[in-house]
Steps between C-alpha positions, in 0.01 A plus 500: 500500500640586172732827415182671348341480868859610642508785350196666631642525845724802412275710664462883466677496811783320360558663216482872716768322716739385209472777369610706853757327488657513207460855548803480752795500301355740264446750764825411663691586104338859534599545824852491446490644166380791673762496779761432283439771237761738564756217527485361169849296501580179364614322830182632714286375172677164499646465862302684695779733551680202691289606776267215500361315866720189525178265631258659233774445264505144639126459487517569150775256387261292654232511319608610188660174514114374538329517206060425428664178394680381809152570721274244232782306396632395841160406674459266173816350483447415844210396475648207268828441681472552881633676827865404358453792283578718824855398457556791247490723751828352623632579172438855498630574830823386400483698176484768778835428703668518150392841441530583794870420556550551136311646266427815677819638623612407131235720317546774739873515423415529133258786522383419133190622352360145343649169618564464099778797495744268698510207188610858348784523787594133507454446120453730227180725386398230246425242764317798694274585209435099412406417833263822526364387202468154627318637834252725322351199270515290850301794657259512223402156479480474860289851541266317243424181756509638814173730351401213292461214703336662841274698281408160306431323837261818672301539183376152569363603842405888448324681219840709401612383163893426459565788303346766736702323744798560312432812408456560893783386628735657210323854521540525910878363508581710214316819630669482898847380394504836216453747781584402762819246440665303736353658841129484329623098418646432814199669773204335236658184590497520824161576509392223237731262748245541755216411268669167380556409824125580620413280195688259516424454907104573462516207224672246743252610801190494311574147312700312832123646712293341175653142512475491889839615642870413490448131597276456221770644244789257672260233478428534119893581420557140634218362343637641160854420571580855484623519871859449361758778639710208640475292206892506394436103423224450306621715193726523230730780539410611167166520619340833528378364900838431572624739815849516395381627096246716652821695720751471210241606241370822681880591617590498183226731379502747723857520504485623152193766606680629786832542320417579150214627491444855395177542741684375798807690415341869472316476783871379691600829379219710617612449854722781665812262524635121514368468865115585429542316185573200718219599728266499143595151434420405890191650446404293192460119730194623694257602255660253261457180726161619618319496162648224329453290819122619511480447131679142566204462777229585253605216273501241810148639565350501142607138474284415867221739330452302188564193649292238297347763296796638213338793384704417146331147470199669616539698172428826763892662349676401227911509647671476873611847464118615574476301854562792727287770272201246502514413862491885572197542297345241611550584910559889493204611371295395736685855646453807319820650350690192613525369179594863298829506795606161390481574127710844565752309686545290250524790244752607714698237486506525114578855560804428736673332175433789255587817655886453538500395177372835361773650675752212388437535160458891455880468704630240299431702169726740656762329648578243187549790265 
């Protein structure tokens, strides 16, 4: 089936469903635009007047922290290196206990309004200023490929061009996060959260019921040598299969996102107090582990799925990164709609990246001068 052939099962159906859905956070930006009207302040616009739910706060870290590139990116990496890839998880959980402990009761001390005004504290206002400047060209480039690269890898598999996918996913984030600020950021992503994870977990069902059932995914993981979460022997530790790089590697990471990152930070501060923020950060693990370990699933599943039959040899896609979209059209569109929720959620995911940022850089501009 080639991408041509794809393409023509984004139904009417679908499309009225993306489009729905979409819809969401747009309708969610005017709603608190409207309730907020009469309290036009800057810490209500930014904070949510530090009166923000600590688990949709949490919720949001979550999958902010989840971009349209972790949920096709992870399923193909996966699908290349195996079930030791579930060892990141590990990672991240104790990025956690160090914010947890840490991080939080530090950044509720300071009370700042941008993680960037305590270099000014610490250091002087020149290293402020650099390292805004440093962030904003770091924000930019990585705005640029989180649109990019999902809307590269969906335009293979449904009829919307890459730039009307960029130009969707720019105009919605941009249009929610201007009226409604943080509380329109925060509540959109809790209801986007439940879409990724209905995705994601519709993806895994569908494909694990196509290939015959769990045994028949264990069966082709050992066949493939890709049944390797115990593997500590068998690989270099420089090796990106390697348990202990996997753990060190993703600690690392979101180390840094959880304590120096401006998204992470504001919505910290949107809680009532150092207690809920704590709470927020608790929050975070459920939601968090459930779609990355679904999205690590999907990647054990595509590999039992195209088992003997590499859709890239095949010619049928052109790069890994368009696995999970071609698998979805190829099995959700035999249900009406099906496919247009998996594109959204998806869109989502790309939208999850861009909205703080609007509100990062409009704050930066302000807080750097």
């Amino acid at each position: 089936m080639t991408s041509q052939q794809n393409k023509t099962h984004f139904t009417a159906a679908d499309f009225a469903t993306f489009g729905a859905l979409l819809t969401v956070p747009a309708v969610i930006g005017i709603y608190f635009a409207i309730k907020d009207r009469n309290v036009s302040t800057t810490s209500r616009y930014f904070f949510g007047g530090k009166e923000m739910n600590p688990v949709a706060v949490g919720i949001s870290t979550a999958v902010t922290s989840i971009s349209a590139i972790t949920m096709i990116a992870y399923p193909s990496e996966v699908y290349l290196v195996g079930s030791c890839f579930y060892w990141v998880l590990c990672g991240i959980l104790l990025a956690v206990v160090v914010t947890y402990v840490y991080y939080v009761p530090f950044h509720s001390s300071l009370q700042l309004d941008t993680i960037y005004s305590y270099l000014g504290l610490r250091f002087n206002k020149l290293a402020q200023r650099m390292v805004t400047i440093m962030v904003v060209i770091n924000e930019v480039f990585w705005m640029g490929t989180v649109v990019y690269a999902p809307s590269l890898a969906l335009n293979t598999v449904t009829p919307i061009p890459i730039d009307w996918s960029i130009v969707i996913i720019g105009g919605i984030c941009t249009f929610y996060t201007t009226l409604g600020g943080m509380s329109a950021v925060v509540w959109a992503d809790v209801t986007q959260s439940l879409l990724m994870i209905f995705a994601s977990a519709s993806a895994f069902v569908v494909g694990t019921v196509a290939v015959g059932g769990l045994n028949s995914v264990t069966s082709a993981l050992r066949r493939g040598e890709r049944d390797n979460f115990w593997d500590f022997g068998n690989y270099d530790i420089s090796s990106r299969r390697h348990p202990i790089t996997l753990v060190v590697g993703e600690f690392c990471n979101f180390t840094h996102y959880f304590g120096f990152a401006q998204t992470v930070y504001q919505r910290i501060l949107s809680c009532k107090n150092t207690r809920q923020s704590k709470n927020a950060i608790l929050s975070y693990v459920f939601p968090a582990m459930c779609i990355l370990s679904i999205s690590t699933a999907n990647g054990l599943m595509l590999y039992a799925y195209f088992e003997g039959c590499d859709p890239i040899k095949a010619k049928q896609i052109q790069r890994r990164d368009q696995l999970l979209p071609y698998f979805a059209s190829l099995e959700f569109g035999r249900i009406p709609g099906l496919t247009g929720a998996f594109v959204a959620a998806l869109f989502s995911g790309s939208l999850r990246c861009e909205v703080t940022k609007v509100i990062l850089l409009r704050y930066i501009r302000v807080c750097s001068q």
